[in-house]
Each structure stands twice: as C-alpha cells, then as structure tokens.
SEKOLLUM-553472 format. One record per atom (N, C-alpha, C): atom name; x, y, z. Coordinates in steps of 0.05 Angstrom, whole numbers, plus 5000, padded with zeros to 4 digits. Layout:
REM SEKOLLUM-553472
(bavo "CA"; (X; Y; Z))
...
REM end
This chain:
REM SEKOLLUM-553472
(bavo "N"; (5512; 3610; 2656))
(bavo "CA"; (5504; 3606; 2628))
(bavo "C"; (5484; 3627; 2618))
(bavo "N"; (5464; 3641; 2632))
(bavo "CA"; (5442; 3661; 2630))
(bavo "C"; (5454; 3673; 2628))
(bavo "N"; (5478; 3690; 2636))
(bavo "CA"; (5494; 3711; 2627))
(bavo "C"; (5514; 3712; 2612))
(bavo "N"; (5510; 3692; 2600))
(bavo "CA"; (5537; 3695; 2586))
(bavo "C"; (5524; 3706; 2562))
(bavo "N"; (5543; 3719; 2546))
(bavo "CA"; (5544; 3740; 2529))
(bavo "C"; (5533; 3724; 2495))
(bavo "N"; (5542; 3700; 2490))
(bavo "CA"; (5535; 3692; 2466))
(bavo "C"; (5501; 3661; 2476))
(bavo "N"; (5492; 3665; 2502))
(bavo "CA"; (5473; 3649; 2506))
(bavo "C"; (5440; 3656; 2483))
(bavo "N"; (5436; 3634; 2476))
(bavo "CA"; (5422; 3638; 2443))
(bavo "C"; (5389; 3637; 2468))
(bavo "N"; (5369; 3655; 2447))
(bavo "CA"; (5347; 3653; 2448))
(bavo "C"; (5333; 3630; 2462))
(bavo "N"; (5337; 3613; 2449))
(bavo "CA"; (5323; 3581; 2465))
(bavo "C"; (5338; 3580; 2489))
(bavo "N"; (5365; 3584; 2491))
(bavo "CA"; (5374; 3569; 2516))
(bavo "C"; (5365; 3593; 2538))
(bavo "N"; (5367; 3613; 2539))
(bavo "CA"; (5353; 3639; 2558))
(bavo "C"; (5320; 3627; 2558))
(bavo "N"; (5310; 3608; 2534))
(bavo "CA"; (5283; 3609; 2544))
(bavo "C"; (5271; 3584; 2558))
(bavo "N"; (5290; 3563; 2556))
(bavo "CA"; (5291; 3543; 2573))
(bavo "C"; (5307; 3548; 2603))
(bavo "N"; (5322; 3568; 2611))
(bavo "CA"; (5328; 3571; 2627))
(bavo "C"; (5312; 3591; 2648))
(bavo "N"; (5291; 3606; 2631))
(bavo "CA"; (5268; 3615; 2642))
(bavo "C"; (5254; 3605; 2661))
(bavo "N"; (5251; 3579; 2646))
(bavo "CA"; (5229; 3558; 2660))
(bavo "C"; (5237; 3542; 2689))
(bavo "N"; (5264; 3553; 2695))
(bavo "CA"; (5281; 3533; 2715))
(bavo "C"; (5264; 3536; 2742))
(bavo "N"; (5273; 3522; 2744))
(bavo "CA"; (5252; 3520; 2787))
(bavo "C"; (5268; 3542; 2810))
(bavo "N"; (5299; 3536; 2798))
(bavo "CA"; (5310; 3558; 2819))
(bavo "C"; (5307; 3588; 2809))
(bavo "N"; (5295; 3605; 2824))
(bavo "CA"; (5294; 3632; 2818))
(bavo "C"; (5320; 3652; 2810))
(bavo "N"; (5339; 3640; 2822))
(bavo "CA"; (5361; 3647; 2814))
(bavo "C"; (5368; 3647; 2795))
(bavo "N"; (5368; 3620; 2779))
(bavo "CA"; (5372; 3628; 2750))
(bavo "C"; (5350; 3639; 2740))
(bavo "N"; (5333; 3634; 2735))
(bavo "CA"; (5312; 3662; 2725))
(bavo "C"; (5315; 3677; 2726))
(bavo "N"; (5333; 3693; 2755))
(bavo "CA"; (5336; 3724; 2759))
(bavo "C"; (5364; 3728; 2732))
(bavo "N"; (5377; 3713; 2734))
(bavo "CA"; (5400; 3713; 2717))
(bavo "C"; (5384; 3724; 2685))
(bavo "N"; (5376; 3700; 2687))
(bavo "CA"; (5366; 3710; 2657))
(bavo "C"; (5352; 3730; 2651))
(bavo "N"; (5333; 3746; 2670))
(bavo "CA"; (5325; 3780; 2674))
(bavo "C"; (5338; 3793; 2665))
(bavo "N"; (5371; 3783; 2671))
(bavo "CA"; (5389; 3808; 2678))
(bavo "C"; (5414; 3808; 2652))
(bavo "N"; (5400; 3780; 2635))
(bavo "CA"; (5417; 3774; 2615))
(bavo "C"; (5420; 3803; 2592))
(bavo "N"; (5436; 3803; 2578))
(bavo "CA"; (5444; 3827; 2558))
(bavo "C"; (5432; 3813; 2542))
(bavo "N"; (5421; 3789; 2535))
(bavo "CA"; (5414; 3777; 2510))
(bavo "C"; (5384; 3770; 2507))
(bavo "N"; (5377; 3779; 2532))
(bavo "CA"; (5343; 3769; 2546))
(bavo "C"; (5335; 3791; 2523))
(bavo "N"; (5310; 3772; 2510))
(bavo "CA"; (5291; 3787; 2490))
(bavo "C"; (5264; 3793; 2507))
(bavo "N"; (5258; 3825; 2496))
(bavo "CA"; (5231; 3833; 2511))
(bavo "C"; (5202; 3813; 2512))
(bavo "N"; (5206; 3797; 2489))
(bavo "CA"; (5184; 3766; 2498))
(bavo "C"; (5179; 3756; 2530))
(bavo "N"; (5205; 3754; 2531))
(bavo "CA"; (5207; 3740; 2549))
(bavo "C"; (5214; 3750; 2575))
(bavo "N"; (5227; 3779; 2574))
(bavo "CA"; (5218; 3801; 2601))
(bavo "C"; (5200; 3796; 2597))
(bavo "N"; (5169; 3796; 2579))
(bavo "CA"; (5139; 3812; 2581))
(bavo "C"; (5130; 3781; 2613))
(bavo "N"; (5147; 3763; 2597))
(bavo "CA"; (5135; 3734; 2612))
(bavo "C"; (5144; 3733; 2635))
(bavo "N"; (5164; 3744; 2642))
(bavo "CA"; (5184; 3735; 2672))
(bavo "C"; (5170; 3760; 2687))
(bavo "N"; (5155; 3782; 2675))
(bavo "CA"; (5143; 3796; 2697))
(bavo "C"; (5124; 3786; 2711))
(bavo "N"; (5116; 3760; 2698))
(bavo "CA"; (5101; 3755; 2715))
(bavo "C"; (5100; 3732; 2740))
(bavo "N"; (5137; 3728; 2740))
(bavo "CA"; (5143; 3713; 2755))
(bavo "C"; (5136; 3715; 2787))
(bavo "N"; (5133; 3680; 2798))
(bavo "CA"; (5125; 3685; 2823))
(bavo "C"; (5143; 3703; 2839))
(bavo "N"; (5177; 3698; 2832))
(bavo "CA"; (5194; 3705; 2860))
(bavo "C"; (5200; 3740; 2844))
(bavo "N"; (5194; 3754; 2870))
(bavo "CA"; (5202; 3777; 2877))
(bavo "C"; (5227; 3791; 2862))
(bavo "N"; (5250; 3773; 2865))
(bavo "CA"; (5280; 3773; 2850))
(bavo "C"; (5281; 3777; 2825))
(bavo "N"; (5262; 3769; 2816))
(bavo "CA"; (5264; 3756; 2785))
(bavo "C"; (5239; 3780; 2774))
(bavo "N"; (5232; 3785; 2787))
(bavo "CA"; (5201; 3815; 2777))
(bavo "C"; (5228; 3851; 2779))
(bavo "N"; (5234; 3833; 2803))
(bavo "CA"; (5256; 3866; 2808))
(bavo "C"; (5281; 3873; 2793))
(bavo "N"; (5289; 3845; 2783))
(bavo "CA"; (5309; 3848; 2761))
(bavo "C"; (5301; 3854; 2735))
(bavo "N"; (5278; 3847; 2726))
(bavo "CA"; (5266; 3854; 2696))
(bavo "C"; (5264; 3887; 2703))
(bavo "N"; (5242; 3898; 2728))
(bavo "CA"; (5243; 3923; 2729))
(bavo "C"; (5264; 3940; 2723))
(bavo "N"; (5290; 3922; 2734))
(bavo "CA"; (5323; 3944; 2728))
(bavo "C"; (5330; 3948; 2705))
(bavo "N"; (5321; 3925; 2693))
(bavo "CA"; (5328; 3918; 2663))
(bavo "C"; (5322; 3938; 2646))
(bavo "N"; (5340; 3955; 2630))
(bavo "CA"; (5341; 3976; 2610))
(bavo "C"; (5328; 3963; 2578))
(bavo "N"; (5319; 3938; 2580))
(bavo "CA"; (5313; 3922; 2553))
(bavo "C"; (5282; 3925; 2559))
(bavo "N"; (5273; 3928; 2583))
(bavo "CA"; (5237; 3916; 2585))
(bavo "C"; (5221; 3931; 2581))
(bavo "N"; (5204; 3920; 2558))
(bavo "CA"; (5179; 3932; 2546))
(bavo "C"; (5161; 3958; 2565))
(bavo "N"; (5154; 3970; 2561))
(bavo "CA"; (5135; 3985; 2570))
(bavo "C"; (5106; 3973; 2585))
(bavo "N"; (5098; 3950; 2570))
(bavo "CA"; (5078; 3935; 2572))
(bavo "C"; (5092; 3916; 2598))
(bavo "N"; (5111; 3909; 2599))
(bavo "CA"; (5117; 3902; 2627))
(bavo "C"; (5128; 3915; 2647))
(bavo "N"; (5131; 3936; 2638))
(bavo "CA"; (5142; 3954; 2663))
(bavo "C"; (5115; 3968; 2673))
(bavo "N"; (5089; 3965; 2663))
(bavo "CA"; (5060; 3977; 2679))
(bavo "C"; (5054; 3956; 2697))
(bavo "N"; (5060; 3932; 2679))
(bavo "CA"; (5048; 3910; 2700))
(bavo "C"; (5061; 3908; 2732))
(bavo "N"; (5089; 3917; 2724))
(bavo "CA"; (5109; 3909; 2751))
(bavo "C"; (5102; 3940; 2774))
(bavo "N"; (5093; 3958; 2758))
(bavo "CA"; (5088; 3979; 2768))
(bavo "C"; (5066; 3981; 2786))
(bavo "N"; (5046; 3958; 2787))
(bavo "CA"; (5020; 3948; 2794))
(bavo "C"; (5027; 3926; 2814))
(bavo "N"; (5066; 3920; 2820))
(bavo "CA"; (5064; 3900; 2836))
(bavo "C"; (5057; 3901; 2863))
(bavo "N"; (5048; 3879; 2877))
(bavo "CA"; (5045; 3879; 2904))
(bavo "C"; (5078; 3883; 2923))
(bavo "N"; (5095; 3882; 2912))
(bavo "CA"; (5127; 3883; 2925))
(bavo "C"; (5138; 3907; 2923))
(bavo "N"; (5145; 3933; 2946))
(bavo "CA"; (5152; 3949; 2937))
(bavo "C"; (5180; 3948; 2924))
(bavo "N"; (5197; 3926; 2924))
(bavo "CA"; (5228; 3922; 2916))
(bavo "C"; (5218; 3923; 2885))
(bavo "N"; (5196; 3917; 2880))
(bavo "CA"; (5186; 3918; 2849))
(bavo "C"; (5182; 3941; 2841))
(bavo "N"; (5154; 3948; 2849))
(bavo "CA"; (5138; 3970; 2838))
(bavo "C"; (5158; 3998; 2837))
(bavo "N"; (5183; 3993; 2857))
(bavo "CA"; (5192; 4015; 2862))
(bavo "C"; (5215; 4019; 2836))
(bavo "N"; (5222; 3999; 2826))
(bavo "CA"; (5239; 4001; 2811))
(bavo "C"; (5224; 4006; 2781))
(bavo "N"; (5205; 4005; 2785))
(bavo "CA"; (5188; 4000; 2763))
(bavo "C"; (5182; 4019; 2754))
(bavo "N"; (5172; 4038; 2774))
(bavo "CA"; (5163; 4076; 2777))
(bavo "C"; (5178; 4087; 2766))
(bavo "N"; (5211; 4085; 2770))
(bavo "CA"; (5229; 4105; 2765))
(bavo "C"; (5227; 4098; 2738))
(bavo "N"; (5226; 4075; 2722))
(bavo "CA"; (5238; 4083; 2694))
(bavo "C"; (5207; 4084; 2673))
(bavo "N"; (5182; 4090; 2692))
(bavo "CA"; (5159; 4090; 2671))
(bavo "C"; (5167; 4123; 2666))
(bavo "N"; (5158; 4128; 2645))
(bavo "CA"; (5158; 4159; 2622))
(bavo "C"; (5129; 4167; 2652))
(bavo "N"; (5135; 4193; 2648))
(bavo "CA"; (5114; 4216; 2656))
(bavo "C"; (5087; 4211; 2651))
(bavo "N"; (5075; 4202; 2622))
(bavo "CA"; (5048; 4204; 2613))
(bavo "C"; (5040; 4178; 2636))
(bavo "N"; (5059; 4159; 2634))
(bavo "CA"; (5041; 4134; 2646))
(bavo "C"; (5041; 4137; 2682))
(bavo "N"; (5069; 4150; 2685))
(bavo "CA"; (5068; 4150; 2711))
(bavo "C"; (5040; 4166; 2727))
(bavo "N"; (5028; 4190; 2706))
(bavo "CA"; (5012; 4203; 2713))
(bavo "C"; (4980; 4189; 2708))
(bavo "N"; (4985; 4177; 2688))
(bavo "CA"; (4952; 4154; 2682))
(bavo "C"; (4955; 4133; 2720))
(bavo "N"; (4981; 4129; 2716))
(bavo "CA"; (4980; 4108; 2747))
(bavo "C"; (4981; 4124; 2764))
(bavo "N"; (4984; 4155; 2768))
(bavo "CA"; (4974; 4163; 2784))
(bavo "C"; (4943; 4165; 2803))
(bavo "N"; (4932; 4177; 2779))
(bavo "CA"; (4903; 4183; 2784))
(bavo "C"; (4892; 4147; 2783))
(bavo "N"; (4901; 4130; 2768))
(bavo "CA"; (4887; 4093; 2777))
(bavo "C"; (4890; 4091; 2820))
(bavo "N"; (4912; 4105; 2817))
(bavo "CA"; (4921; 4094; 2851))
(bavo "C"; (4901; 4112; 2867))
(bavo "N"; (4905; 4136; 2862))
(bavo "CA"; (4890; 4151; 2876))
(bavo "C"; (4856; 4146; 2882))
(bavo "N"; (4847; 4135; 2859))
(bavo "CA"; (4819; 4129; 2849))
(bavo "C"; (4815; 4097; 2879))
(bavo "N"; (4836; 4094; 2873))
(bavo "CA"; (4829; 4057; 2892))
(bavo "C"; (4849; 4067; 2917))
(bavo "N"; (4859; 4082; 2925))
(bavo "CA"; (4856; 4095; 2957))
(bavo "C"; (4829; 4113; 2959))
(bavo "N"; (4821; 4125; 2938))
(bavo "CA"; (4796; 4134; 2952))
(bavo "C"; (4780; 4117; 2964))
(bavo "N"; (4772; 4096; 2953))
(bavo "CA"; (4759; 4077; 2955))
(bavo "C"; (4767; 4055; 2978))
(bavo "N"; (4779; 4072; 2995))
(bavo "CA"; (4790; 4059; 3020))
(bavo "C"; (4805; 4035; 3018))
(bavo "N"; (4826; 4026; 2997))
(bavo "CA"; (4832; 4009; 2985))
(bavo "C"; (4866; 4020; 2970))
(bavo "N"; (4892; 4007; 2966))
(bavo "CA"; (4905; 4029; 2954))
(bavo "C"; (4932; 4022; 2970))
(bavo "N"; (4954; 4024; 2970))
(bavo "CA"; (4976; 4022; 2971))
(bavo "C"; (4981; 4064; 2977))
(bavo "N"; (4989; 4068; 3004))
(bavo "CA"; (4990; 4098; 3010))
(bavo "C"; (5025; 4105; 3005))
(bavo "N"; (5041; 4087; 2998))
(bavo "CA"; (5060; 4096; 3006))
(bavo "C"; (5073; 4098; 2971))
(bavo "N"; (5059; 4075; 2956))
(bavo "CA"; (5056; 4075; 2920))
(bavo "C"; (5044; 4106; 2919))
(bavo "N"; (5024; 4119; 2931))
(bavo "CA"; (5017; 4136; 2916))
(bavo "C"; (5046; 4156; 2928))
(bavo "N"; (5049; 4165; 2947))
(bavo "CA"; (5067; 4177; 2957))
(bavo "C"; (5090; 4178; 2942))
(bavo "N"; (5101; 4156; 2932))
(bavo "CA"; (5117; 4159; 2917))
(bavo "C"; (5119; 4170; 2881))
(bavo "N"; (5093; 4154; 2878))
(bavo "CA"; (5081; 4175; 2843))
(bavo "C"; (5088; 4197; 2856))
(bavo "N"; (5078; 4210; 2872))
(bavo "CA"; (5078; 4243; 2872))
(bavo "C"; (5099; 4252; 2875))
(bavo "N"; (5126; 4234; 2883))
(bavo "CA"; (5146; 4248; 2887))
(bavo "C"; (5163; 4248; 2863))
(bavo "N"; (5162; 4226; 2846))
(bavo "CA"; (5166; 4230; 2815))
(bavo "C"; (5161; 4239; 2793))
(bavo "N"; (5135; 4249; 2802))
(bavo "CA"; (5126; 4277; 2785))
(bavo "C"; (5125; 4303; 2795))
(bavo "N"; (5142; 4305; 2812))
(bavo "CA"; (5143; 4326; 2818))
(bavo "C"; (5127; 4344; 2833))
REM end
C-alpha cells in the first residue's frame, strides 16, 4: 500500500507511524513520500528505514546532513554520495575537528576524502 503509486499524503503518513520497520522502509522508498516526512523518518530508529530515505532522490538536504552524521555506516554512506561538494566539505573539516579530538569515526573521514577528491 506505501508503494503504491496513487497512496494519498495521510495514508503514507499514518503508515509512517507503523511498528513494523518494514513498512516504514516502504514508505521511504514511496514515489509519493513528501520531503516532510523524509525530514521525519530520518530520524527513524531502524537502520532500514534511515538508509532508504538516504537513497531516496526526493530527500531534503536538511535530512540528508542529518543521516550524514549517522552512527550506521549503511546510512551515512549513502548519505555522502548524494550531499553537493560545499556540504560534503563543511562535514569534512566538522569530522576532522572531532577525530582530532581523539573522538571521530576514521573510516567517515576516509571516505569524505575520497569524494572530494
């Protein structure tokens, strides 16, 4: 029903709220999912459902930093590839600043650097 092609606003946003992650992930992945409600499902508990918004060609910018900041690399990684250059490079120097600080995800920074070249 999350994917189906004519599923209306409300029913994608009651189907949000469902307990199984699965449908949630569905509705990530819906053609009809409004960026509202990507901004909200990024901040979902299950993994599935953060990494499918990331794939998602509809999600806000404002949620694609947050997922970019995730603790899951199945996330953050998907997240990286489709942030623009300016931000990938602001989340550069943020990561680098909190590995200095002996603190930091080494393999997140590793990968900024390989997407900027």
């Amino acid at each position: 029903m999350a994917k189906h092609p004519r599923a209306t606003e409300e029913v994608l946003a009651k189907l949000a709220r469902h307990k199984n992650h699965e449908v949630r992930k569905m509705v990530a992945e819906s053609p009809r999912v409004t960026p509202r409600l990507l901004t909200r499902l990024a901040r979902d508990k299950a993994k599935a459902v953060r990494a499918a918004i990331a794939r998602n060609p509809q999600t806000p910018e404002e949620a694609f930093l947050r997922l970019a900041r995730d603790r899951s690399p199945e996330v953050w990684e998907e997240a990286l590839r489709r942030l623009p250059k300016p931000f990938l490079e602001e989340l550069y120097q943020k990561e680098l600043l909190v590995r200095l600080a002996g603190k930091g995800n080494l393999e997140k920074l590793k990968r900024i650097e390989e997407l900027l070249g």
